[in-house]
TORTITOR-69085 format. One record per residue (C-alpha): residue in one letter; residue number from 1; x, y, z. Coordinates in nm, 3 decimals. Example, Ala and Ser with C-alpha at 12.3 -4.5 7.8 and 13.67 -1.06 7.14 Angstrom:
 resn resi    east   north      up
    A    1   1.230  -0.450   0.780
    S    2   1.367  -0.106   0.714
end
This chain:
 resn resi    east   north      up
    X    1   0.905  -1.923  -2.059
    X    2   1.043  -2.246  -1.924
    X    3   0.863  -2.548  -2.161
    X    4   0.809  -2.729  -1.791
    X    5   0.642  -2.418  -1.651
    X    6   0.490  -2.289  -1.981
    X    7   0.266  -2.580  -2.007
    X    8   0.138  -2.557  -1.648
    X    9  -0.055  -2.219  -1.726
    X   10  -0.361  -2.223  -1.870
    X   11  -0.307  -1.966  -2.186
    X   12  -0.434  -1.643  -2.046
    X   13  -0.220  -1.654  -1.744
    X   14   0.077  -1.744  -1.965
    X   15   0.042  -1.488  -2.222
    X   16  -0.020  -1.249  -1.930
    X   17   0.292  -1.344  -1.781
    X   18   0.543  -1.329  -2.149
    X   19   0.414  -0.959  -2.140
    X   20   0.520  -0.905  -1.811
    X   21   0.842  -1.025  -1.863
    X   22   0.880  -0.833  -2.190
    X   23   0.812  -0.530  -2.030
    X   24   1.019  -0.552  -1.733
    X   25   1.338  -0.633  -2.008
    X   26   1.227  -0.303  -2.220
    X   27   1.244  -0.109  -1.846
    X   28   1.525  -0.253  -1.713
    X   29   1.730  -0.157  -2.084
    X   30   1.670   0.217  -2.069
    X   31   1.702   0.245  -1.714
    X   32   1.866   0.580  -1.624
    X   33   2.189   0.559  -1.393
    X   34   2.202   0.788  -1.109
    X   35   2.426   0.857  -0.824
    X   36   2.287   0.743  -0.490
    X   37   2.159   1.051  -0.297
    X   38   2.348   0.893   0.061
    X   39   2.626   0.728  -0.061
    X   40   2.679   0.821  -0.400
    X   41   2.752   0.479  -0.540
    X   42   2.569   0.430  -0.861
    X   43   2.232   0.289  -0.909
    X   44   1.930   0.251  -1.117
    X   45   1.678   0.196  -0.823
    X   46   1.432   0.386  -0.657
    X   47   1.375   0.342  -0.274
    X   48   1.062   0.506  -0.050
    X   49   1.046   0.738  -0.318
    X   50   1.411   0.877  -0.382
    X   51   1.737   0.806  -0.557
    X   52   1.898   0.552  -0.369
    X   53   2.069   0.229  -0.373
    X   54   1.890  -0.117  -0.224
    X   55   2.219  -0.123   0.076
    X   56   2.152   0.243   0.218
    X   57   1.736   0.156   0.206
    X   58   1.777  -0.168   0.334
    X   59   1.993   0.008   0.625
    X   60   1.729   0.266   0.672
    X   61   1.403   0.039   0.715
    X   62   1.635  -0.219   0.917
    X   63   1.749   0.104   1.180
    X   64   1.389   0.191   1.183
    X   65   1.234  -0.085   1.244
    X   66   1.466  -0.184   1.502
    X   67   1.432   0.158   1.671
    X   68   1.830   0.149   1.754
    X   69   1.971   0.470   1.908
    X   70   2.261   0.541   1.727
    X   71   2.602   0.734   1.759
    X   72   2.834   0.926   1.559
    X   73   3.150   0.715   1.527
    X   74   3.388   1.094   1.564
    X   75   3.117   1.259   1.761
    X   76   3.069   1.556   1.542
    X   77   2.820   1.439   1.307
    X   78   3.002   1.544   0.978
    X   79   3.132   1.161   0.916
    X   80   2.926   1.157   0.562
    X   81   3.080   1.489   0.484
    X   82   3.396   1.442   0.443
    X   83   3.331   1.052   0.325
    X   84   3.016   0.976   0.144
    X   85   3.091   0.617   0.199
    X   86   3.153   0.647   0.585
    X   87   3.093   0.347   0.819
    X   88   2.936   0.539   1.057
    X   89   2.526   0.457   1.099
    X   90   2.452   0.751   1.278
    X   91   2.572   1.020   1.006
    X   92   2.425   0.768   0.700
    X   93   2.101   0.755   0.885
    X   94   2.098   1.136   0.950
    X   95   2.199   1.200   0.559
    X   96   1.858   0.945   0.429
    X   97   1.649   1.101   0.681
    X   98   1.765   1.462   0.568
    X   99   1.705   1.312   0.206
    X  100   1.368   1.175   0.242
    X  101   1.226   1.520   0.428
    X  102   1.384   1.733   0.153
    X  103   1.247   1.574  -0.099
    X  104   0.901   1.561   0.085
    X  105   0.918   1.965   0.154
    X  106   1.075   1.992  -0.238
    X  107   1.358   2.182  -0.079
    X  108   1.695   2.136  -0.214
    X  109   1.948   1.843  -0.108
    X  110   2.222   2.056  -0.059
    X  111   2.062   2.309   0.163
    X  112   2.185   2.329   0.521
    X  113   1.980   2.183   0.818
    X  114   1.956   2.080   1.164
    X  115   1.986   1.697   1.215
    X  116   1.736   1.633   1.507
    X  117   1.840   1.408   1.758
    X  118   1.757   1.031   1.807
    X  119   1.575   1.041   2.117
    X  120   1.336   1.331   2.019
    X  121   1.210   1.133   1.696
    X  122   1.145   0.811   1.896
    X  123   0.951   1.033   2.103
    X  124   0.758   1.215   1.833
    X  125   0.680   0.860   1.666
    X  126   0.555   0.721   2.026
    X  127   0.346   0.989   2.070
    X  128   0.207   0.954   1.714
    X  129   0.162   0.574   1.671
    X  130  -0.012   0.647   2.021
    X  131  -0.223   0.902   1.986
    X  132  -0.219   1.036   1.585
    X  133  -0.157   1.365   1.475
    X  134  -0.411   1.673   1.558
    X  135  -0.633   1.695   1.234
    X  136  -0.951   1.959   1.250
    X  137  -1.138   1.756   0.972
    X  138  -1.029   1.435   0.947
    X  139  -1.242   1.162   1.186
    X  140  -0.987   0.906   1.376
    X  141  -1.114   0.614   1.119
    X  142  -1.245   0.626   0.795
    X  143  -1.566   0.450   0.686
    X  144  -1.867   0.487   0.513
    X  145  -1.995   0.767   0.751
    X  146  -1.725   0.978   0.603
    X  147  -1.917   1.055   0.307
    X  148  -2.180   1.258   0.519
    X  149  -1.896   1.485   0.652
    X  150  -1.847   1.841   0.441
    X  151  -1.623   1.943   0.250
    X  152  -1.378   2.135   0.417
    X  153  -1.261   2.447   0.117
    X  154  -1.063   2.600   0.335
    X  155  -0.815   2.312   0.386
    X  156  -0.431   2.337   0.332
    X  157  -0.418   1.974   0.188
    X  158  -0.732   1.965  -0.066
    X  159  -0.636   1.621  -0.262
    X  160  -0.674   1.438   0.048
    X  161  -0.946   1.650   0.150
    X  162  -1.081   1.523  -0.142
    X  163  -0.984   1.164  -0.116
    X  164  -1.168   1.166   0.229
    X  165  -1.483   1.238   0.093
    X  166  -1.444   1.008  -0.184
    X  167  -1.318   0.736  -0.029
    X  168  -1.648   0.770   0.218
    X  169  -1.867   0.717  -0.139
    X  170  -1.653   0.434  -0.181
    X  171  -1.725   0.263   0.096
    X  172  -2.078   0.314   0.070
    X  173  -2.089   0.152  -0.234
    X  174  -1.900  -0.143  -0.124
    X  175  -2.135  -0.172   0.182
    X  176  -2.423  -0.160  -0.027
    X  177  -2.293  -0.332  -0.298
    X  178  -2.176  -0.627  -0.136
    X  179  -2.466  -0.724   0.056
    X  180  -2.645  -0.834  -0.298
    X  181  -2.364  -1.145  -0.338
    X  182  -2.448  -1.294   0.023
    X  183  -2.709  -1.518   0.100
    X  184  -3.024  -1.447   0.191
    X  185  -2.984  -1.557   0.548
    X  186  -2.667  -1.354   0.572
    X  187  -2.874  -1.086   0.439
    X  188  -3.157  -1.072   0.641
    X  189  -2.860  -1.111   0.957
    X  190  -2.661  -0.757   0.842
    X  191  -2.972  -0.599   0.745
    X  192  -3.156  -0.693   1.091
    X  193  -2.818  -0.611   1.296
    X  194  -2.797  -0.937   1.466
    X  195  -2.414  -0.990   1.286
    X  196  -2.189  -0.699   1.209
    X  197  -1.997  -0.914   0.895
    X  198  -2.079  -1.193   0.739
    X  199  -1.769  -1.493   0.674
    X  200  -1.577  -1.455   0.331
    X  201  -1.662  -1.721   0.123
    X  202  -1.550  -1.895  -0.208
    X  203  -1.832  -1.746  -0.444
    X  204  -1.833  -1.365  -0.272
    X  205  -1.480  -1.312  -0.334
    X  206  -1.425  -1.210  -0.646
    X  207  -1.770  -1.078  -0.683
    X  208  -1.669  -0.851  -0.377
    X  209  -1.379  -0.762  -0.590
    X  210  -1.508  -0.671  -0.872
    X  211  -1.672  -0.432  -0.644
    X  212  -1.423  -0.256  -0.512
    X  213  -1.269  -0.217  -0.876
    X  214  -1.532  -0.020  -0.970
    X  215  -1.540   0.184  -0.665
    X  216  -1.168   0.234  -0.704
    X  217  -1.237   0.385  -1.026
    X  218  -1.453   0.625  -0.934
    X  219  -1.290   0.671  -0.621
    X  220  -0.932   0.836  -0.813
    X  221  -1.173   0.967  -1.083
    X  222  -1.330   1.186  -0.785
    X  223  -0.972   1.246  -0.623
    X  224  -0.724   1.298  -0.900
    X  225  -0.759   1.567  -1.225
    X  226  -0.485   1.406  -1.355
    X  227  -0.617   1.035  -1.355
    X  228  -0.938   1.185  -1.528
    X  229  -0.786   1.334  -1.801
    X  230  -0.633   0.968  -1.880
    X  231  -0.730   0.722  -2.150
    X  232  -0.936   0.404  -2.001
    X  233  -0.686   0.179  -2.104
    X  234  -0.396   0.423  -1.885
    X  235  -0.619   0.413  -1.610
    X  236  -0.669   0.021  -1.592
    X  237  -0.320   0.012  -1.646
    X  238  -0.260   0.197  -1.304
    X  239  -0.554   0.031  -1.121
    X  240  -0.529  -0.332  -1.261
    X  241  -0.185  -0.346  -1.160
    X  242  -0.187  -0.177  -0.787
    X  243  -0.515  -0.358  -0.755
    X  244  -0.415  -0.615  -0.537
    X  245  -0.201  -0.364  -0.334
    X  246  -0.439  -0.142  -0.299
    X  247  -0.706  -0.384  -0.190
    X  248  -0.475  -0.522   0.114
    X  249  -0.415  -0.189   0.239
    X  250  -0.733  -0.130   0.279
    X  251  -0.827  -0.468   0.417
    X  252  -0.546  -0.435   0.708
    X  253  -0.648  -0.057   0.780
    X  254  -1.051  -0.152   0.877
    X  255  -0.893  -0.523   1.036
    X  256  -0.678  -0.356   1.261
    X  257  -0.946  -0.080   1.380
    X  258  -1.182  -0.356   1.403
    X  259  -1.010  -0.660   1.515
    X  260  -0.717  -0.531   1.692
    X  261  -0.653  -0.853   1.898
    X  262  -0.660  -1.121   1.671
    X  263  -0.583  -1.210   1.345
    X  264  -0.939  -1.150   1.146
    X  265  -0.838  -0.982   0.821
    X  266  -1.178  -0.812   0.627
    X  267  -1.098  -0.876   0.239
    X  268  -1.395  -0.673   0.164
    X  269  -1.629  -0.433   0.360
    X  270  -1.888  -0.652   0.491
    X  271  -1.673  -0.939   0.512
    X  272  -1.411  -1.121   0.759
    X  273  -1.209  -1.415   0.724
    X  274  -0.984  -1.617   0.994
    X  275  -0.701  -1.900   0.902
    X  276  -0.925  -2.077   1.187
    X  277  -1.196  -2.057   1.006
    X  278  -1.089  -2.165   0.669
    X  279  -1.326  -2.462   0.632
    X  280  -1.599  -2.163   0.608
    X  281  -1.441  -1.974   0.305
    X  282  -1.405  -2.313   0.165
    X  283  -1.740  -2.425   0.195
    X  284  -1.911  -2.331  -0.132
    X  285  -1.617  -2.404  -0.361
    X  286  -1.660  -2.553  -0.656
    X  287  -1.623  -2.974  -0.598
    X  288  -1.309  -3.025  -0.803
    X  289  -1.121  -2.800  -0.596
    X  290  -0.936  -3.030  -0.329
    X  291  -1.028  -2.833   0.012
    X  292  -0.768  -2.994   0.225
    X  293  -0.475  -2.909  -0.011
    X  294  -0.650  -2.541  -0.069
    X  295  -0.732  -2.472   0.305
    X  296  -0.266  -2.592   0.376
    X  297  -0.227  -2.318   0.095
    X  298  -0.424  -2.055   0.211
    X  299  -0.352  -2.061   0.549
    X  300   0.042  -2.063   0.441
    X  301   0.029  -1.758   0.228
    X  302  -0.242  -1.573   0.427
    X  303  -0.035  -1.578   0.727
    X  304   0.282  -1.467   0.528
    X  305   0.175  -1.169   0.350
    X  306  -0.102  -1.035   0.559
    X  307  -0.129  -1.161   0.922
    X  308   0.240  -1.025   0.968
    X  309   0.215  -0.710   0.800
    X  310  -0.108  -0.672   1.032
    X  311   0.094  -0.651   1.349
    X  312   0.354  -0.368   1.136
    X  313  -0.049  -0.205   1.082
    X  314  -0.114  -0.221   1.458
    X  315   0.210  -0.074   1.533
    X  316   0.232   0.224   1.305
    X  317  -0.156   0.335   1.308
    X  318  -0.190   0.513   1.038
    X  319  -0.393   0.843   1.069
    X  320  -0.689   0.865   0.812
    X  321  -0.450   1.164   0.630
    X  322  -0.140   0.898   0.606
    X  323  -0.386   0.601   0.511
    X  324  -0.511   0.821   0.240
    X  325  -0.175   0.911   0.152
    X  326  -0.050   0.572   0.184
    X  327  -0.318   0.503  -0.142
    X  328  -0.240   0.761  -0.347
    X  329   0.125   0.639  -0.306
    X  330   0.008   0.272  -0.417
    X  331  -0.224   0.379  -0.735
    X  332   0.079   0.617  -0.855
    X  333   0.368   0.382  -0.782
    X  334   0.690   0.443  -0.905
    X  335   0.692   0.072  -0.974
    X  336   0.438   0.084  -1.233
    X  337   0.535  -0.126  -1.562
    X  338   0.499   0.105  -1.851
    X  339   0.711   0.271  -2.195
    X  340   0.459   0.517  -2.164
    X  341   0.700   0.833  -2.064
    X  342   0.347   1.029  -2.004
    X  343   0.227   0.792  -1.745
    X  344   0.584   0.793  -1.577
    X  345   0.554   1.200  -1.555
    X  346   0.178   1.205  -1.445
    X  347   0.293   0.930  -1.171
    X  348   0.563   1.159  -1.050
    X  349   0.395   1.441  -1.052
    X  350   0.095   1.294  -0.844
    X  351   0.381   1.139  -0.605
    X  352   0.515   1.459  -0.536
    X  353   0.162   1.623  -0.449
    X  354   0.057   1.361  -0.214
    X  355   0.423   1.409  -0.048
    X  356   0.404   1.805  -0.027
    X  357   0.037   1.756   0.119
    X  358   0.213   1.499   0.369
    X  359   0.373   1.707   0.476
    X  360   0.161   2.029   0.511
    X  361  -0.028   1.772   0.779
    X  362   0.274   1.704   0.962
    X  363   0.346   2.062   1.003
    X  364   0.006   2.222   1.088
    X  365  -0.031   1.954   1.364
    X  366   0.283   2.126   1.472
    X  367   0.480   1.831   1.391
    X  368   0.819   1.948   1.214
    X  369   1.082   1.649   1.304
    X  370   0.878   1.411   1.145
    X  371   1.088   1.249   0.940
    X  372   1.128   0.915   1.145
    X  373   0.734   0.895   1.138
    X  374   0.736   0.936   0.774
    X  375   1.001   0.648   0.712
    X  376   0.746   0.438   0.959
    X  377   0.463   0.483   0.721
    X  378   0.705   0.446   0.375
    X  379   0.839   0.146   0.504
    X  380   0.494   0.005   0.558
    X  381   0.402   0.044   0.205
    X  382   0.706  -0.126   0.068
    X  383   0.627  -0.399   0.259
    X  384   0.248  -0.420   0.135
    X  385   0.405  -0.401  -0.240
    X  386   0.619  -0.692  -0.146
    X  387   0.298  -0.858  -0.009
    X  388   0.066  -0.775  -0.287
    X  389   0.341  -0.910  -0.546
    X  390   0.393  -1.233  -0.360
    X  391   0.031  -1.294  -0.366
    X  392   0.042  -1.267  -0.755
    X  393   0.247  -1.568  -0.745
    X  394   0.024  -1.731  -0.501
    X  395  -0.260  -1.683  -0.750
    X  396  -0.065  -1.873  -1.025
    X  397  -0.062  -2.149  -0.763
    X  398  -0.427  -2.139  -0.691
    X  399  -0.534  -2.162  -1.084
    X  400  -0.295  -2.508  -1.080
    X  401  -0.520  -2.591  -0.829
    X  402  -0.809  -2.569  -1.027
    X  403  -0.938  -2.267  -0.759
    X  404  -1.112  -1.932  -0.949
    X  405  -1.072  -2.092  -1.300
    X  406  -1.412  -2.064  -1.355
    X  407  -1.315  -1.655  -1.306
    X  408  -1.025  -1.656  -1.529
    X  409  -1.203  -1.482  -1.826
    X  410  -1.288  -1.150  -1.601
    X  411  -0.991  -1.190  -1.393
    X  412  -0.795  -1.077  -1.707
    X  413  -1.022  -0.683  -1.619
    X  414  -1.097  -0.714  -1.251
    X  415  -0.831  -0.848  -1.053
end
């Protein structure tokens, strides 16, 4: 590290950060080179889950996000055939979208296909983001009432079966949990009914966290064999570093069901916080924290990294089967820092069974060009992994201003 920056870290958080970059120099040295599955250039990256280079994904999420309607520059479609490194959008965005469901349905690239046409996949994601997908056991939003629903045996997608009913316990938990780190006025207000949440504040936060770490535990112990049958240090080393991922997910799923006209983000279960009502987080903080300089900061990166990836929430509306997905995707990310060649198989594999199950939803709701809609909800969790890791570096900023030092000991376990 940098002398000038070195010194600015208290010596946890810069020890922390030498291993990171250690590790990322040991990845980035045996990185394998592959061909780009669109347009065959090589590359060592991995995009929404397949072999491709950071120019065709970057043209992907840009075409869906803009929703353009393209067109084949020779009108035939075949423009990537004959030159993998064709201008034309139209047959490049055909040949990812082709990709991305192949690999999804584990079918081979190579195989032939149909390419469906623009127009019916921006209806098939209207009528999706409107309206979700027909599910026979899934409720429209997942809480802690989900844990009272059966298990359904019979079910063609049994992880996420079983994530549904596990993820109910977890928010049980948290509900429960959490309303032993409020006050006892606040208490007494949830309990009695007469509020619904209580304000985030300085001194529930990270107890509220540590919370949902635990439940997070014993939420993938409950959903994944494979993350059982891991050590305790593997498993922290999956959860500790998607934690802050996996929390914001979950934070802008509930925000958006419950506050979808504003911009009231729920960083735990019971609890809400607004950027106009930063004075309130602030207001138990320790008093050599400066709250005007904290309350600029906040409201800065808060905005940034989760009021704007809100709105991509609102627009998407994730089904409870693709938010479930959506976690499974963030605890076995691709992403994940390790030498470990075990972990990196177990992480695939688990990828690939969340995908197939993906897709078994997709088609018994009778859903089979679904492709666009499953680029919609990709592209939102690349953007919460962007999010979660520029609120890492936020957190380095908060520590230099003496905010959650008094934490830093635990911090190093629960996140």
């Amino acid at each position: 590290l940098p002398p000038s920056l070195g010194s600015l870290l208290p010596p946890f958080a810069r020890t922390l950060l030498q291993l990171v970059i250690i590790s990322r120099l040991r990845m980035a040295s045996v990185q394998q080179v592959e061909n780009c599955l669109i347009c065959e250039v090589l590359t060592t990256e991995i995009h929404l889950g397949i072999n491709t280079c950071r120019a065709c994904s970057v043209f992907y999420k840009r075409t869906i996000s803009q929703n353009r309607i393209l067109k084949c520059k020779e009108g035939n479609n075949k423009c990537i055939s004959k030159d993998p490194r064709t201008t034309c959008r139209k047959c490049r965005f055909d040949r990812f979208t082709f990709v991305l469901t192949s690999c999804s349905e584990d079918k081979p690239i190579g195989e032939a296909h149909e390419v469906v046409t623009k127009e019916e996949n921006k209806t098939a994601v209207r009528k999706t983001a409107q309206h979700g997908i027909a599910s026979t056991s899934f409720p429209a939003f997942l809480d802690h009432e989900t844990s009272l629903l059966h298990y359904f045996a019979g079910s063609e997608t049994p992880t996420l079966e079983r994530m549904k009913r596990a993820y109910g316990v977890l928010c049980l938990m948290r509900k429960n949990g959490e309303m032993g780190t409020c006050s006892t006025q606040t208490f007494d207000q949830l309990q009695r009914g007469t509020i619904k949440f209580a304000r985030e504040t300085y001194t529930t936060a990270v107890p509220n966290a540590r919370i949902m770490y635990t439940g997070l535990m014993d939420f993938y112990n409950s959903s994944f064999e494979d993350f059982r049958k891991l050590s305790r240090s593997d498993q922290r080393l999956l959860l500790y570093g998607n934690f802050d991922l996996l929390n914001k997910i979950d934070d802008l799923y509930r925000s958006v069901n419950h506050f979808p006209d504003d911009d009231t983000l729920m960083p735990n279960y019971t609890t809400i916080y607004s950027a106009d009502r930063v004075d309130d987080f602030l207001i138990d903080c320790p008093q050599h924290v400066n709250k005007e300089e904290a309350a600029v900061e906040i409201i800065k990166n808060v905005n940034r990294n989760l009021v704007t990836n809100k709105a991509m929430f609102k627009r998407v509306q994730l089904t409870g089967e693709e938010f479930l997905a959506v976690l499974g995707l963030a605890l076995w990310n691709d992403q994940t820092t390790t030498d470990d060649e075990k972990i990196t198989d177990v992480v695939k594999k688990n990828r690939t069974l969340i995908m197939a199950e993906l897709h078994k939803y997709y088609a018994t709701g009778g859903r089979t060009d679904y492709a666009d809609r499953l680029g919609e909800v990709l592209c939102l969790l690349v953007n919460m992994e962007e999010a979660a890791t520029q609120h890492q570096e936020d957190e380095k900023v908060y520590f230099l201003m003496n905010m959650y030092n008094e934490y830093m000991p635990e911090l190093g376990h629960c996140k």
